[in-house]
C-alpha positions as CSV (number, residue, x, y, z in Angstrom):
1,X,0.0,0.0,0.0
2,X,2.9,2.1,0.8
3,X,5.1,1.3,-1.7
4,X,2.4,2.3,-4.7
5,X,0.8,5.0,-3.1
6,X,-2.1,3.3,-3.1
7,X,-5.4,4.3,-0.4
8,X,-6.7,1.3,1.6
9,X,-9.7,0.3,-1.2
10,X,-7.1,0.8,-3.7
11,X,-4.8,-1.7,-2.2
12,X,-7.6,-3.9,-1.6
13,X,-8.9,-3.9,-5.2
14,X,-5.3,-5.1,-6.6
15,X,-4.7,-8.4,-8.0
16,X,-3.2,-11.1,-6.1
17,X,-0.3,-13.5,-6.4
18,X,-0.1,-17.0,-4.7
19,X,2.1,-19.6,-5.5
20,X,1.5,-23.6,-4.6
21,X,2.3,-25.5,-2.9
22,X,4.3,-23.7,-0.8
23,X,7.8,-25.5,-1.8
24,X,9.0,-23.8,-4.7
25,X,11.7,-25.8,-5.5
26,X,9.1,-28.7,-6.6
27,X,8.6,-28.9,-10.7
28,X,5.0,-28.8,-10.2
29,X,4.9,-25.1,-8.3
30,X,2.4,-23.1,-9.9
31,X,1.7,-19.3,-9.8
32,X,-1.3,-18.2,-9.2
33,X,-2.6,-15.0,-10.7
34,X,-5.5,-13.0,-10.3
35,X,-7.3,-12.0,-13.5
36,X,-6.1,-8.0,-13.6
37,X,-2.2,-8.7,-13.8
38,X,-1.0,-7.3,-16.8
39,X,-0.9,-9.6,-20.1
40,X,3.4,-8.3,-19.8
41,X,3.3,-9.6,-16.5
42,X,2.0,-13.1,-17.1
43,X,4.3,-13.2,-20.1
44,X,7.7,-12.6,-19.0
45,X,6.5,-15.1,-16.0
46,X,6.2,-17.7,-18.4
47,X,9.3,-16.6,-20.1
48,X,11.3,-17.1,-17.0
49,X,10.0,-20.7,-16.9
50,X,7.3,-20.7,-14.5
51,X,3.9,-22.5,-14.4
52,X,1.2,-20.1,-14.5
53,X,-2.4,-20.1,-14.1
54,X,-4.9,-16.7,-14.1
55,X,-7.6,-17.1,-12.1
56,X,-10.9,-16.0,-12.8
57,X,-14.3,-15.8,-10.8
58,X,-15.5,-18.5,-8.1
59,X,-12.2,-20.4,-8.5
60,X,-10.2,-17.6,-7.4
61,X,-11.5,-17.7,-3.9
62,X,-9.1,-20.6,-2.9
63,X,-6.1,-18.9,-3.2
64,X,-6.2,-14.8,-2.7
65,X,-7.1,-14.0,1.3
66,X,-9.6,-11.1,2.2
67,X,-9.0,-8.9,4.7
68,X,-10.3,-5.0,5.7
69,X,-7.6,-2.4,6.1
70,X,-8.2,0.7,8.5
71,X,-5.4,3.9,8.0
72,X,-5.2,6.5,10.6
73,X,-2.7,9.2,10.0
74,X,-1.9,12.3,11.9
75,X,-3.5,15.3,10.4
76,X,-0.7,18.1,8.5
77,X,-2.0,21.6,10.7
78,X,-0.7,23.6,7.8
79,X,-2.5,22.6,4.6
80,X,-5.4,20.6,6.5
81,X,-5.6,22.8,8.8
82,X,-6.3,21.4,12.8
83,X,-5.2,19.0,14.7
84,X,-5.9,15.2,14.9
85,X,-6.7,11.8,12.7
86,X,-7.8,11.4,9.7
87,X,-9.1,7.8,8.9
88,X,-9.6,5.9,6.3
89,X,-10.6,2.4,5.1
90,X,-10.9,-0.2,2.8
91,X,-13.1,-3.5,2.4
92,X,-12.3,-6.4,-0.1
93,X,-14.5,-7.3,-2.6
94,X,-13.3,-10.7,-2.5
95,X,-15.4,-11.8,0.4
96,X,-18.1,-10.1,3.4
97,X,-17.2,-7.8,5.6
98,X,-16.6,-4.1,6.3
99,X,-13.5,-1.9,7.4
100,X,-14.8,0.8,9.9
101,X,-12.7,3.5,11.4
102,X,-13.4,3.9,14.9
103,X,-11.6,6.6,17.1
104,X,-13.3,5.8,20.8
């Protein structure tokens, strides 16, 4: 999220990699990409000499995780002018839930 700039939904909304099983060293390791991961991307993948597999719709769900991100950051006095938090927050569209920023 950091690295790209990118706000919580943003971050959220970006396609996965996985890779299975977990011991890459096996000739049988796939990677698993979500559909959204540029055609270059999958391409020079394959060039390298990996297996890889896009996946689409329901079939996607066993392999990408879901999760809810809540920012808070402290609040620049000069050009937002007052002190404080400002939240924000970001729910995946990959499964139920919600991200809620609380401050109690």
């Amino acid at each position: 999220m950091f690295a790209f700039g990118f706000n919580p939904q943003v971050a959220l909304d970006a396609p996965r990699i996985a890779i299975t099983p977990r011991e890459t060293t096996r000739a049988d390791t796939i990677v698993h990409l979500e559909c959204g991961v540029p055609p270059e991307t999958i391409s020079g993948l394959k060039k390298l000499g990996h297996n890889v597999s896009v996946e689409g719709g329901i079939s996607r769900g066993g392999f990408f995780g879901r999760g809810q991100i809540v920012r808070a950051r402290k609040r620049d006095v000069e050009s937002e002018g007052g002190e404080g938090w400002v939240y924000s927050a970001g729910s995946d569209m990959r499964g139920d839930g919600a991200a809620v920023p609380f401050s109690g």
